[in-house]
C-alpha positions as CSV (number, residue, x, y, z in Angstrom):
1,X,35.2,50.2,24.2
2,X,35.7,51.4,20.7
3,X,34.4,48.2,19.0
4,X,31.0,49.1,20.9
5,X,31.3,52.8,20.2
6,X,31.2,52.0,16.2
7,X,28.8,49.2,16.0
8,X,31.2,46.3,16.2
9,X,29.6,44.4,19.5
10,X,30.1,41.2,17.8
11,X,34.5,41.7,17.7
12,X,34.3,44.0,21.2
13,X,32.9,40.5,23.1
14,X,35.3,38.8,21.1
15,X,37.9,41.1,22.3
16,X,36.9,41.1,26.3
17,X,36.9,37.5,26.3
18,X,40.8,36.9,24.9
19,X,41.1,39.4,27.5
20,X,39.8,37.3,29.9
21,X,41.5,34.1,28.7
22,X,44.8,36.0,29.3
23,X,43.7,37.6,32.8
24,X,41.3,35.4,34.3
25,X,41.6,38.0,37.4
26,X,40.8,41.0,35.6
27,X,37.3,42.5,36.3
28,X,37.3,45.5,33.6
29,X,37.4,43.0,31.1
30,X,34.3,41.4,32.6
31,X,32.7,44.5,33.1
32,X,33.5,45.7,29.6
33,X,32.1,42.1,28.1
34,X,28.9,42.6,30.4
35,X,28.1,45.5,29.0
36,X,28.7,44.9,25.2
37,X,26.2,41.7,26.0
38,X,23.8,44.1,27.4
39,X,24.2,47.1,23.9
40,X,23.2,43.3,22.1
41,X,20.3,43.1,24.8
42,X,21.7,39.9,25.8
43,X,20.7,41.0,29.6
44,X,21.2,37.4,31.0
45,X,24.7,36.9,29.9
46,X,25.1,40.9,31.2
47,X,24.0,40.0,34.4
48,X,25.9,36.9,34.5
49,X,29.4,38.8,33.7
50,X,28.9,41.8,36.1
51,X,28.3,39.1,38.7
52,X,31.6,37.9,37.7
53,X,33.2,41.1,38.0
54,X,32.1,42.1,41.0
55,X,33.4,38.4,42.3
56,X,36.6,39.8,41.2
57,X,36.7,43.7,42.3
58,X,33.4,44.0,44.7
59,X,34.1,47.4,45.1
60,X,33.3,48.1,41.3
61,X,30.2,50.2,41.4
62,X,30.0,50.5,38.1
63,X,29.7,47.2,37.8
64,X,27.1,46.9,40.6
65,X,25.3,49.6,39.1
66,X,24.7,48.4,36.1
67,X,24.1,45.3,37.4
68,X,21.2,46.7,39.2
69,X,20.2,48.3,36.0
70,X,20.3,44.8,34.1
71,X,18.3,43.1,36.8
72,X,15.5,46.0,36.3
73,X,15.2,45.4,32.6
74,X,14.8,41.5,33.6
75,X,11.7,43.1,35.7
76,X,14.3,41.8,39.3
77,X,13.0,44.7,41.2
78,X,14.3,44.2,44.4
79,X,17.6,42.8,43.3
80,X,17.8,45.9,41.2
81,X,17.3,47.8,44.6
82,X,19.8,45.8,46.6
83,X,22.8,46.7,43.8
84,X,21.7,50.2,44.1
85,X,22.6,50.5,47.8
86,X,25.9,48.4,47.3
87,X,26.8,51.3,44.8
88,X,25.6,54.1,47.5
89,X,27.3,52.3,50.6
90,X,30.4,52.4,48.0
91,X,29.9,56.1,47.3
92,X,27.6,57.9,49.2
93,X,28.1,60.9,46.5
94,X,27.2,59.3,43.3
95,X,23.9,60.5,42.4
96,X,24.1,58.3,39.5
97,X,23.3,55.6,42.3
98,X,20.3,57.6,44.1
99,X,18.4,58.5,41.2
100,X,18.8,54.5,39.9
101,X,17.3,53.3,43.5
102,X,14.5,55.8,42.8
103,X,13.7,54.6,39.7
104,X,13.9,50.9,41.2
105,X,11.4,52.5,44.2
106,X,9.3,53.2,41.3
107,X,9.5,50.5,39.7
108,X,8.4,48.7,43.1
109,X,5.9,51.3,43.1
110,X,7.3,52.4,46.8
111,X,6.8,55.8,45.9
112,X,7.5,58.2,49.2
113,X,11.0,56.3,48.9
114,X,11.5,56.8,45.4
115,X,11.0,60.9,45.4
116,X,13.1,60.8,48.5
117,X,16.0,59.2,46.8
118,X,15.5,61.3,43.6
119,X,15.2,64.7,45.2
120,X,18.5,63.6,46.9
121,X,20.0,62.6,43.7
122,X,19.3,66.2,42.4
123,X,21.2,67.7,46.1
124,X,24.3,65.7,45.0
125,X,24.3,66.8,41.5
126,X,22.7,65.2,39.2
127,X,20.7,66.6,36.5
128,X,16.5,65.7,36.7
129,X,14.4,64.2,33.8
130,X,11.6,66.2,33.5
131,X,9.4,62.6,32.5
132,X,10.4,61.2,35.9
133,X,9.9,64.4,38.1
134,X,6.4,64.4,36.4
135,X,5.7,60.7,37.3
136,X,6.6,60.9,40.8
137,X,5.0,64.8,41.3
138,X,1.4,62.6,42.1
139,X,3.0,61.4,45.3
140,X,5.5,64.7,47.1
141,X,3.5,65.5,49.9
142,X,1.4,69.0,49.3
143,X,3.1,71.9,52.0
C-alpha cells in the first residue's frame, strides 16, 4: 500500500482495481481497495469490498475485522459484533479481535461483556488505552 502510505488514495484505488480486473479471484486486492475507500472515509464502498473479499478468502480476518470496524463507524453495532467473533473463532489469540468486540460491547452499551473481552484482550497481549480502561472502570465489579 505505498500509494496510501504517501497520500496518493486516489492512484492506490486505481491500482487495486486493475488488480482486480486482472484477478477477479484475488481477495488482497479487495481487501487492499476496501481499505484505501475507508483512509478516503468512503465506509460504504469499504464495507462493500471487504464483503467481497471475504466472499473470496472467508478466512481473511483482517478483512473481517476491519469489516467489523467499518460497520461501527456506519453506527451497525451488532454487525460490527458478529465480524468480531468471525475474526476470534478464526484466531482465538488475536487480541486485536477481543479488544474490537469490546469496544463494539461498548458501543452496544453491554458493558459486563465489553470489560470481560477487554481484560481478555490485555491476557493475550495487547497493549490497553488508558481512555477506554477509564470508560469501562464505572462498570468492573468492586472485590
Amino acid at each position: 500500500m505505498a500509494y496510501g502510505e504517501k497520500g496518493l488514495l486516489t492512484k492506490a484505488i486505481a491500482e487495486f482495481k486493475r488488480a482486480i480486473k486482472g484477478d477477479s479471484g484475488y481477495a488482497d486486492a479487495y481487501y487492499n481497495l476496501a481499505f484505501a475507500y475507508e483512509q478516503r472515509r468512503m465506509i460504504t464502498k469499504a464495507i462493500a469490498e471487504y464483503q467481497r473479499a471475504i466472499s473470496i478468502d472467508g478466512k481473511h480476518d483482517w478483512a473481517h475485522n476491519n469489516l467489523g470496524l467499518a460497520y461501527g463507524k456506519k453506527g451497525m453495532f451488532n454487525e460490527a459484533e458478529l465480524e468480531f467473533k468471525k475474526v476470534i473463532k478464526l484466531n482465538p489469540k488475536d487480541s486485536d479481535a477481543y479488544c474490537n468486540l469490546a469496544l463494539a460491547y461498548y458501543w452496544e452499551s453491554k458493558n459486563n461483556m465489553a470489560v470481560k473481552h477487554y481484560d481478555r484482550a490485555i491476557q493475550l497481549g495487547g497493549k490497553p488505552d488508558p481512555e477506554f480502561l477509564k470508560a469501562l472502570e464505572p462498570y468492573r465489579k468492586s472485590k
